[in-house]
Each structure stands twice: as C-alpha cells, then as structure tokens.
C-alpha distance (Angstrom), angle and dihedral (degrees) to the residues before:
residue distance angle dihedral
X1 . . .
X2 3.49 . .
X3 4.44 120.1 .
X4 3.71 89.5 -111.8
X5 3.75 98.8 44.1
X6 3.65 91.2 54.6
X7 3.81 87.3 53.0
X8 3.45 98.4 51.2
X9 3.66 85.1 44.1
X10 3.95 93.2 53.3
X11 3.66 89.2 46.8
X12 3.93 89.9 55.4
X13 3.56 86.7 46.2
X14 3.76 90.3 55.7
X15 3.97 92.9 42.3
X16 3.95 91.2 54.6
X17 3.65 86.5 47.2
X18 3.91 91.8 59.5
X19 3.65 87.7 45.1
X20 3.71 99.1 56.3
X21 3.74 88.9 45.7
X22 3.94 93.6 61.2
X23 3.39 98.2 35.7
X24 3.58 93.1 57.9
X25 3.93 91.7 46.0
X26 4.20 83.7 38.0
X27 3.84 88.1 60.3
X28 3.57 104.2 44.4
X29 4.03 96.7 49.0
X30 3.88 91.1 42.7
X31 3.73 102.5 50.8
X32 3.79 94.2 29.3
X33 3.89 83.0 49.6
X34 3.51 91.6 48.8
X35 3.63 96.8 52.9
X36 3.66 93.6 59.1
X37 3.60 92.2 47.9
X38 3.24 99.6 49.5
X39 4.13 85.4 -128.3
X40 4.21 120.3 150.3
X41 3.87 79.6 -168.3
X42 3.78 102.5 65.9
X43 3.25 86.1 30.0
X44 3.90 103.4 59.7
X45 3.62 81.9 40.3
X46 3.98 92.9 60.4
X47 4.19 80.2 54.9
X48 3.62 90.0 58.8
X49 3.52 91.0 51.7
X50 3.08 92.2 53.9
X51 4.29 97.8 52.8
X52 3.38 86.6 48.4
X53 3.83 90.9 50.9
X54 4.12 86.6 57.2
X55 3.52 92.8 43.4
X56 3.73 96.6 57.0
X57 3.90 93.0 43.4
X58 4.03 85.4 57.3
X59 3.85 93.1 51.9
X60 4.04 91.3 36.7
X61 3.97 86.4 62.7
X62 3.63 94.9 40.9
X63 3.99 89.8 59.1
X64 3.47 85.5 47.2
X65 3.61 93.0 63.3
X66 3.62 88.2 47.8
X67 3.70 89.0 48.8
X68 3.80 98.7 59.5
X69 3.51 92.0 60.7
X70 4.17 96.7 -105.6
X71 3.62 120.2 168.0
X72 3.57 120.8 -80.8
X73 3.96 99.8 -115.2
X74 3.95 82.5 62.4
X75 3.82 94.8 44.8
X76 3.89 76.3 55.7
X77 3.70 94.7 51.8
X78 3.97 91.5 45.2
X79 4.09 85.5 49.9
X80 3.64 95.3 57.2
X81 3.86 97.2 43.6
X82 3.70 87.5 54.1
X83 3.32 92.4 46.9
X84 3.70 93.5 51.4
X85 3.53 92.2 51.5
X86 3.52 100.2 41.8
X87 3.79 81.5 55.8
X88 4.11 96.2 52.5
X89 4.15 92.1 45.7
X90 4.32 89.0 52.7
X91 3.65 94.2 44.1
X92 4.17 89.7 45.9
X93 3.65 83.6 43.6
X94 4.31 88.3 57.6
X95 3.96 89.5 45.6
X96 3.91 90.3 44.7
X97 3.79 90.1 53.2
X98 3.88 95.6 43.2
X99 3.64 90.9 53.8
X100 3.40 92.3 47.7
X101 3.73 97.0 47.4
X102 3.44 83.5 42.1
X103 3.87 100.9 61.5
X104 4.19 87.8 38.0
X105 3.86 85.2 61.9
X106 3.75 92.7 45.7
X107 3.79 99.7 48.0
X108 3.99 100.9 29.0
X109 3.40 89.6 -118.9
X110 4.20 112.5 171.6
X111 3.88 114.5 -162.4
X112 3.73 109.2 -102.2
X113 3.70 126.6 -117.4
X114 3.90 112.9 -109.7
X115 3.96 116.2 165.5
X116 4.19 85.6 -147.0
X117 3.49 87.4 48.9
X118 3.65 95.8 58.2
X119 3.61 94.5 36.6
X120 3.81 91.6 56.3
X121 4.18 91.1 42.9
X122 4.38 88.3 52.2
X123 3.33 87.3 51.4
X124 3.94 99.3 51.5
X125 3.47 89.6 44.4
X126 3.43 92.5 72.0
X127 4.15 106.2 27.4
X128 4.07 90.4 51.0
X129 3.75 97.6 57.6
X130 3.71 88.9 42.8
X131 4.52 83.5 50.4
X132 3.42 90.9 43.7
X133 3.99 97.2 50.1
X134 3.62 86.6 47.2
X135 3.65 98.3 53.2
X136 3.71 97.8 43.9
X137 3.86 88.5 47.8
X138 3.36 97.2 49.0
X139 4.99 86.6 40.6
X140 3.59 78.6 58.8
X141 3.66 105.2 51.8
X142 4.16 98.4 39.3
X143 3.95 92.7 39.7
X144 3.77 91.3 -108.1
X145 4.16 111.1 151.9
X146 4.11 83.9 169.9
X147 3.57 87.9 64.4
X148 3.71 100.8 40.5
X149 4.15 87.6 52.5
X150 4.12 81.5 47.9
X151 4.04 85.3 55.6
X152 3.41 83.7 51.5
X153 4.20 104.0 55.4
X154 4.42 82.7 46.5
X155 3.45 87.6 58.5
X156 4.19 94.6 46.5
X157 4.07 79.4 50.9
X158 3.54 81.9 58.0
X159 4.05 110.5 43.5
X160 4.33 73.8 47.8
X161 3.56 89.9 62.2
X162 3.55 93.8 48.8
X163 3.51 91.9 47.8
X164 3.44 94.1 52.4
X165 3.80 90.9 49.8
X166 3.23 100.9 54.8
X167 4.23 93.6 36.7
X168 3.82 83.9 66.8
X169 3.52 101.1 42.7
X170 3.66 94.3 48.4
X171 3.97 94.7 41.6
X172 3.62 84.5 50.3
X173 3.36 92.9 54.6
X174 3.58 119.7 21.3
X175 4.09 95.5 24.9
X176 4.11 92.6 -116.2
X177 3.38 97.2 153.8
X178 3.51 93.1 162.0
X179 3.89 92.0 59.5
X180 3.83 102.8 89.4
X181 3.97 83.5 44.0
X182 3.99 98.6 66.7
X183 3.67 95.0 28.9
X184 4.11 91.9 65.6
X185 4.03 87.2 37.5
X186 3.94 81.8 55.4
X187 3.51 89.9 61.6
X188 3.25 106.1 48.9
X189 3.79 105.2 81.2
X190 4.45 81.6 57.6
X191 3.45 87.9 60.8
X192 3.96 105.6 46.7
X193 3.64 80.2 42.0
X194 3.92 86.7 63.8
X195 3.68 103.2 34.9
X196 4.28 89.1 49.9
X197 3.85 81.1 50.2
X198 3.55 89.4 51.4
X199 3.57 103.1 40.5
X200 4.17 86.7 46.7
X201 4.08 86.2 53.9
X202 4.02 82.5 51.9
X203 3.68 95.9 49.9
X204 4.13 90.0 49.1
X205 3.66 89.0 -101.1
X206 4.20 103.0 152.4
X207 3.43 137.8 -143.7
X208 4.41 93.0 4.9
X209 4.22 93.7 112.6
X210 3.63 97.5 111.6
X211 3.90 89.2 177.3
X212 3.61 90.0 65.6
X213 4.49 91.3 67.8
C-alpha cells in the first residue's frame, strides 16, 4: 500500500473513530431524553443514532483490514460487506422513519420540547456535515464507495437534526404538528436511494453510487 493511501486510510480511521464516539453519546442523550419527554421525535432520532453507530463500526473494521496491509482481493471482500451493510442500516433507517412518521400522523402527536434535546440536535447539525464531508472526501480518495454511502447516512443524521429543529420551533410556535412528520417522510426516498446504491455496490453492481458525483 502506497504512503499516501495509508494516510488517507489512517485519517478515515480517525474520522470513524470520532463518529462512533458521538453516536454513542448521540444515542444515549436522545432516547434517554426522549423518554422523559415523552417525545417520538428525539426519540426516533436516538434510533438513528444508533444505525449510524453500526454502520460506522462496519466501515471502521473494513479500513482496518486495509490498514494491516491485507491483500487487495480481501480489501475487496471487506468493501462489499460494508457496503452491504451500510446498505441494510439506511434502508432500516427509511422504514424506521416511515413508521414513525407514520404513527405521528395517526395519533397527532407534535414533537415535545426538551432543552437537552435541542441542545444535542444544534450540535449534530453542525458535527455530521463536518463527518460526512470527511468521509466522502476521504471514499473518494482511497476508492472506498462503502464509505462514501457511510458519508451519506451522517448526513441523513444531519437533515434529521434539522428537521427536528425546526419541527419544534414551528410546533411551538405556529402549532404544525404535522411538520416534523412530512419532513422525515421527505427524506426517505434519499435514503433508499443510498442503501439500493449500496446494496448494488455489494452485489458487484458498477457505477450505481450516486453519492460518489
């Protein structure tokens, strides 16, 4: 392996790292937080977390395997399986949010205000672009599709934190409880987009990773 692959590899080792670490804390405010407050929002949020917490411990080992200098049909092999699974945790994460949005619709539920909550969605709204920059940037540079679809389920953990920011703002102060509803429902043809892609990669299917234009 080239010096400057094994950089680039390092640094996505290091990225994945960061990830893990604030998905794990991510989870356990969100759904804890949405326990208290009685919130499907936070809470369905904490799930995400918590895909995205799987997916990046699948592509963390596969750069591992890349790292110790194995050969390249098992780098291949690694690629694939992260692919695949990268591909099953976005397309759970599209059922999870219609089912969710789903059951708000049905009951009327509005996401509840929780001051944590909030806190914890400003501040992913800002670290999982950032992740999901990094990711892609460093997918591109190593060859890595797996890791570019990973880029891609940060960045639904971010348009979910913006969702849920503005759902609670504008419940709070228009009443639109229905808001936080249709904006995950909007999402959710992105992320089967992106887990098909991923699966496809998987499967040997070329040239269908739309996150990597």
């Amino acid at each position: 392996m080239e010096a400057v692959q094994v950089v680039e590899v390092q640094k996505g080792i290091r990225i994945e790292w960061i990830s893990i670490l604030w998905m794990v804390v991510e989870a356990g405010v969100a759904i804890q937080s949405g326990i208290l407050a009685h919130s499907l929002a936070l809470t369905a949020f904490g799930a995400d977390s918590v895909i995205e917490l799987v997916s990046s411990a699948v592509l963390l080992w596969r750069l591992y395997v890349e790292a110790q200098g194995s050969s390249l049909a098992r780098v291949k092999r690694a690629e694939k399986q992260a692919s695949w699974w990268v591909g099953v945790a976005l397309i759970a994460l599209a059922v999870y949010i219609v089912a969710m949005a789903g059951y708000d619709l049905y009951t009327r539920s509005a996401a509840e205000t929780s001051a944590v909550g909030l806190a914890l969605a400003a501040a992913s709204s800002v670290i999982m672009p950032y992740l999901s920059r990094a990711k892609k940037s460093v997918g591109r540079r190593i060859g890595s599709k797996a890791l570019q679809a990973d880029g891609s389920c940060s960045m639904v953990c971010a348009y979910m934190a913006w969702i849920l920011l503005v759902g609670l703002g504008l419940n709070a102060w228009l009443g639109l409880w229905w808001l936080n509803a249709l904006g995950g429902l909007a999402l959710v043809y992105f992320v089967v987009k992106e887990g098909i892609e991923a699966i496809q990669e998987a499967r040997g299917v070329e040239g269908t990773c739309g996150c990597c234009d």
